[in-house]
NULO-754400 format. One record per residue (C-alpha): y, x, z; residue in one letter. Coordinates in steps of 0.02 Angstrom, whole numbers, plus 32768, in hexadecimal, padded with zeros to 4 digits. Example, Ala and Ser with C-alpha at 12.3 -4.5 7.8 and 13.67 -1.06 7.14 Angstrom:
c2;c1;c3;aa
7F1F;8267;8186;A
7FCB;82AC;8165;S
//
This chain:
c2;c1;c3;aa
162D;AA07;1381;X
1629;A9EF;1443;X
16D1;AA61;1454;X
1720;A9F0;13C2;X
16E8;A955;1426;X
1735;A995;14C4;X
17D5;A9B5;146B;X
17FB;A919;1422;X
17C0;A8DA;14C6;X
1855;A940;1517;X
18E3;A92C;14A0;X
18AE;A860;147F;X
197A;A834;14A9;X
19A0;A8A3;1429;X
191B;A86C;13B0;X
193E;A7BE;13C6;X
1A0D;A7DB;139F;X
19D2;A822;130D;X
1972;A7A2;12CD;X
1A0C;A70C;1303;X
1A5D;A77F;1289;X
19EF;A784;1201;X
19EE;A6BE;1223;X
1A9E;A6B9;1208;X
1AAC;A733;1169;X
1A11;A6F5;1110;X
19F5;A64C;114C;X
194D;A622;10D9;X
1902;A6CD;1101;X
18C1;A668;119C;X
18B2;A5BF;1147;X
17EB;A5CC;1167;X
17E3;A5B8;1220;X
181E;A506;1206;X
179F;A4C2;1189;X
16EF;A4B2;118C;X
1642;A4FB;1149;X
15C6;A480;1129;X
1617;A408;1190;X
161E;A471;1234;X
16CB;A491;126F;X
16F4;A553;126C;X
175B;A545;12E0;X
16E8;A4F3;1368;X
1667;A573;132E;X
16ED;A606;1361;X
16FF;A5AF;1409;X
1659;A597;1430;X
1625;A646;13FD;X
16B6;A685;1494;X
165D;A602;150F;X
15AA;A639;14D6;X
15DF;A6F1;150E;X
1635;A6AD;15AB;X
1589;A672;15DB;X
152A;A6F5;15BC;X
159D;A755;162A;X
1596;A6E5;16C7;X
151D;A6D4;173F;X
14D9;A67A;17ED;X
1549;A703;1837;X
15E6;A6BF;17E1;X
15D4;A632;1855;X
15A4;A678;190F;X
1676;A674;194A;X
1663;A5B3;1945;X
15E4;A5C0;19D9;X
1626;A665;1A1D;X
16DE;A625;1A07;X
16F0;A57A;19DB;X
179A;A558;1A16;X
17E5;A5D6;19AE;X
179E;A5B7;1911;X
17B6;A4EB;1927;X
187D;A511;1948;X
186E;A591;18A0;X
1827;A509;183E;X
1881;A47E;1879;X
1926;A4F5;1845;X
18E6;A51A;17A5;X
18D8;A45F;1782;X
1976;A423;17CF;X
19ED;A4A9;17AE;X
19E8;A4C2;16F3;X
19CF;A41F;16CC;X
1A5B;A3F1;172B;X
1AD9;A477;16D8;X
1A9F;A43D;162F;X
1AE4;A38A;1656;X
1B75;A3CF;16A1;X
1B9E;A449;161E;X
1B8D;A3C6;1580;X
1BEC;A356;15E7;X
1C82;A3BF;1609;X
1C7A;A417;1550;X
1C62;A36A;1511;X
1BD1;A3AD;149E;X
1B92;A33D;1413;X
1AF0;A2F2;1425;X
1A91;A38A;13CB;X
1ADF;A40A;1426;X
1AC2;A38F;14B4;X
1A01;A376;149B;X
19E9;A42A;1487;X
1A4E;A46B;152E;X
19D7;A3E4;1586;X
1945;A42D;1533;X
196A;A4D9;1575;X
19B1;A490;1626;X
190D;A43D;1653;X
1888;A4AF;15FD;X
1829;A525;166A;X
183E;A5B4;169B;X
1851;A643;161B;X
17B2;A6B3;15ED;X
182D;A75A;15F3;X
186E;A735;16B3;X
17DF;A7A1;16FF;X
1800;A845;169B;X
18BD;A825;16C0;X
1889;A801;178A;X
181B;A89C;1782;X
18B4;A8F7;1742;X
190B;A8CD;17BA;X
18A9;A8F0;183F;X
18A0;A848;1875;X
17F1;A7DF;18B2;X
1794;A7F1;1815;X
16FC;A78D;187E;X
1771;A6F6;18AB;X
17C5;A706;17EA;X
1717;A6F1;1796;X
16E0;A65B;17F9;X
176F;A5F7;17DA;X
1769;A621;173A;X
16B8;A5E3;1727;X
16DE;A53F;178D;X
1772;A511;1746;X
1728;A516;168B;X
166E;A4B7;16CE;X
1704;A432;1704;X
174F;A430;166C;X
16F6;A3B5;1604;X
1743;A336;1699;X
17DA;A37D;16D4;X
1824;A3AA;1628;X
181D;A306;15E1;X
1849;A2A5;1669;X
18E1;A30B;1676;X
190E;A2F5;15E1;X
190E;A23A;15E6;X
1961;A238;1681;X
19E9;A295;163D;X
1A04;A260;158D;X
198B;A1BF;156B;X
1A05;A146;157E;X
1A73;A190;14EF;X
19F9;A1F8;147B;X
194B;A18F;1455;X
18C8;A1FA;143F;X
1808;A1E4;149B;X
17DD;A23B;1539;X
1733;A21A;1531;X
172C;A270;148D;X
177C;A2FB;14CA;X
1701;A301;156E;X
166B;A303;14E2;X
16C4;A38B;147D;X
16D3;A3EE;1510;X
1623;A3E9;153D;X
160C;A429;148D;X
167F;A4A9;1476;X
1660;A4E5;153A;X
15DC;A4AE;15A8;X
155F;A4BB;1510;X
1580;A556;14E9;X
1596;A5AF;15A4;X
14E3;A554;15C8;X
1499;A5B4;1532;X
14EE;A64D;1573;X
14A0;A646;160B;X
13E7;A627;15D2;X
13F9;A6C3;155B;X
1431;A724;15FE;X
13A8;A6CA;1655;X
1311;A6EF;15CE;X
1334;A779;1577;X
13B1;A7EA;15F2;X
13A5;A87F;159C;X
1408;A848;14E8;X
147B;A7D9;155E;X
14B3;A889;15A8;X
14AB;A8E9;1512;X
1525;A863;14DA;X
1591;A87E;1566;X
15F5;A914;151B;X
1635;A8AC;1471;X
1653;A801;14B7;X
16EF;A81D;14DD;X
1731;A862;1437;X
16D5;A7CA;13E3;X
1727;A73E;1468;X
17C8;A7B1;143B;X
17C2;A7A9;1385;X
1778;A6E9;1388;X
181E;A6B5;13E9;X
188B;A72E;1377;X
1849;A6BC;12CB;X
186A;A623;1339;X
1947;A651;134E;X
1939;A691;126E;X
18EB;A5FB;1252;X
1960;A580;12BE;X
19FC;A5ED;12A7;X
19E8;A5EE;1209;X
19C6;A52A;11F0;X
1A69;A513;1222;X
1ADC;A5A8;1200;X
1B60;A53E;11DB;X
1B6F;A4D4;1255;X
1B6C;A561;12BC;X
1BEA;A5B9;126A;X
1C52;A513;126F;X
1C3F;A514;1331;X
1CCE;A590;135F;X
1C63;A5DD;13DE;X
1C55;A549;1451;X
1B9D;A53B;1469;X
1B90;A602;1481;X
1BFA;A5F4;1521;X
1B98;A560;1561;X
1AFB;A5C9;1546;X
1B49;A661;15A8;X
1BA4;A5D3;162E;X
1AD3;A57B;1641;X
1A8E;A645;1656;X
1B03;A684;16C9;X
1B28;A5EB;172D;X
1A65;A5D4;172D;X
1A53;A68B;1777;X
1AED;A672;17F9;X
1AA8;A5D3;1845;X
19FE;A60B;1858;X
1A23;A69A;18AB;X
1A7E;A61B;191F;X
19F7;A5A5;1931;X
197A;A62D;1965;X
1A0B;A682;19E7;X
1A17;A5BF;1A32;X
1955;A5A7;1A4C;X
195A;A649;1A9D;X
18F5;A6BC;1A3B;X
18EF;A787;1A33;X
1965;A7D5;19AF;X
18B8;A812;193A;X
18A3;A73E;1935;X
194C;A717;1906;X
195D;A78F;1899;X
18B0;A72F;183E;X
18F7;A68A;1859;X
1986;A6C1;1814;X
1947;A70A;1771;X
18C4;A685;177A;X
1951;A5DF;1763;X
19CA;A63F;16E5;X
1938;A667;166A;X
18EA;A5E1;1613;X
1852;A5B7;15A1;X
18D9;A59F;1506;X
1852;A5CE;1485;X
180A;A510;14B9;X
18BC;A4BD;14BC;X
18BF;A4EA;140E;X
1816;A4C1;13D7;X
1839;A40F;1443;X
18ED;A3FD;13ED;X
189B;A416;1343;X
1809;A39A;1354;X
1849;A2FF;13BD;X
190D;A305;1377;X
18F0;A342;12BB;X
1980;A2C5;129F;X
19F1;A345;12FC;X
19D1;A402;12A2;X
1A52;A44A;131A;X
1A03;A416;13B1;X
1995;A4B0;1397;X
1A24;A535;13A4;X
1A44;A533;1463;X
198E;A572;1487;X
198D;A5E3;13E2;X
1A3C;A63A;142D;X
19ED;A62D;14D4;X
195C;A690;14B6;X
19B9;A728;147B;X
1A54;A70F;14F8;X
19C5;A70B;15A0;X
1983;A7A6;1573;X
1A1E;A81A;1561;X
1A75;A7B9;1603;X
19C9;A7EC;1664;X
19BF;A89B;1629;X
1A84;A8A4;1678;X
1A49;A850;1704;X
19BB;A8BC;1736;X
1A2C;A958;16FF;X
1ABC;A913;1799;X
1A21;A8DE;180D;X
19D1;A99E;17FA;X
1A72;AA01;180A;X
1AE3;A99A;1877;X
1AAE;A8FF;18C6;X
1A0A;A934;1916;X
1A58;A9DB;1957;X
1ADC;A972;19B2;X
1A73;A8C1;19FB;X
19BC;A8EB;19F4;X
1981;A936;1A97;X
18D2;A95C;1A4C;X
190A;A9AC;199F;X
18C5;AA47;1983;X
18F6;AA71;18D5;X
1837;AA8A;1894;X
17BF;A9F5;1853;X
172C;A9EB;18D9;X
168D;A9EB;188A;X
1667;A926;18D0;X
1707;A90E;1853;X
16B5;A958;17C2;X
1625;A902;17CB;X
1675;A870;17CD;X
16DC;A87F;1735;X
1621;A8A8;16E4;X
15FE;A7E9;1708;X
16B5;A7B8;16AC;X
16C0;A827;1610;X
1758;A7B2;15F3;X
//
């Protein structure tokens, strides 16, 4: 079981294409994830099961860089809450999205950061350290930051409550990650026996999230001539590009903007699409973006760590040495993402 777990870990891009097909082909297969059992919401349960297993996965530790290194992980923060959000506005603007598409480019844009950013760093051979605690800040920020955003950016054209959405969040995340943590706190020996299948359960939670919302609206999505599948790709790849950038400009080593980096361009889109489904119901499509997102982040990261280990490190980093150090394993240990 734990070497079936560890593949679908691995191959999660791949997984996660093949279930935005299935979404496409079969578009009630996945109807499920979007209704409700006994008045829960499956799909906040599916989301709060991937949070519950983030939390059982971080620690005190997770947090040391903000004393040790507070400067760098304010300025990786601060970029993963300006830049994306600011593309997303940008990007609907200049594609002239409609307000669904809009809502749910926003939702991605100003979401934290994504869960699978510290297997990609580690990959990479970036700071897995620096990648983990932003991580971690940026989604204990969230139940603020995201919502606020959000208004900021599309409240004075799409109504919709942001203190709803801060109480949903604190629901869907902060509840769960708190329970995480007292399981790893109490009893630490299931918490790590857990540690080698939460990843293929986050992985296959988030892959029924994109059936379920692909799915929903096939044909709108078939209707959209490819439009909103460049503006995901554009809100990546852009989102990589400038925080690379950002990091360079603060003046950080190449392992830290290689994590800042990675950090920015992958987002929490599981949780844009839980948000998009429970605060703009009105808008079915506003889901998509984060549901195409999901599986688009994790191939464009697997590419990116492949050009980071074989090229780019080679060339610009004057401390690669081509092997992961133990401190780096470790690390990942505390991620599992």
């Amino acid at each position: 079981m734990k070497q079936v777990c560890a593949l679908i870990g691995k191959f999660f891009g791949v997984i996660a294409i093949i279930f935005l097909i299935i979404g496409l082909t079969m578009p009630t297969s996945f109807s499920w994830v979007l209704g409700n059992v006994g008045g829960i919401s499956v799909l906040s349960v599916l989301l709060g099961i991937i949070m519950f297993g983030m939390g059982m996965t971080m620690s005190a530790h997770d947090f040391v860089l903000v004393l040790k290194q507070p400067k760098d992980v304010f300025f990786g923060v601060c970029a993963q809450y300006f830049v994306m959000p600011f593309l997303a506005f940008l990007l609907s603007t200049v594609f002239r999205l409609d307000p669904a598409l809009t809502v749910g480019v926003v939702l991605v844009g100003t979401c934290p950061g994504g869960t699978s950013s510290n297997v990609i760093t580690f990959m990479s051979k970036g700071d897995v350290p620096l990648s983990v605690t932003i991580t971690s800040i940026s989604t204990l920020l969230s139940p603020i930051m995201t919502p606020l955003l959000t208004y900021l950016i599309i409240g004075q054209r799409i109504s919709f409550n942001p203190v709803s959405m801060f109480l949903s969040i604190v629901q869907i995340v902060i509840v769960p990650i708190a329970l995480g943590l007292l399981v790893k706190r109490f009893l630490p020996k299931l918490a790590q026996g857990a540690l080698d299948y939460l990843p293929a359960v986050s992985a296959m939670a988030i892959s029924f999230l994109i059936a379920g919302i692909i799915g929903a609206s096939r044909d709108s999505i078939l209707n959209s001539s490819g439009l909103i599948l460049l503006v995901v790709i554009l809100h990546n790849c852009l989102g990589y590009a400038l925080g690379f950038f950002i990091g360079h400009l603060c003046g950080m080593s190449w392992k830290k903007m290689v994590a800042v980096s990675i950090e920015v361009g992958m987002q929490n889109s599981g949780l844009a699409t839980g948000l998009a489904k429970t605060h703009f119901a009105a808008l079915p499509m506003a889901g998509v973006p984060g549901a195409i997102f999901s599986a688009w982040h994790n191939i464009s990261g697997a590419g990116l760590a492949y050009l980071y280990v074989n090229y780019l490190n080679k060339r610009f980093d004057s401390e690669y040495e081509g092997v992961e150090s133990p401190s780096a394993r470790t690390s990942l240990s505390t991620a599992h993402k």
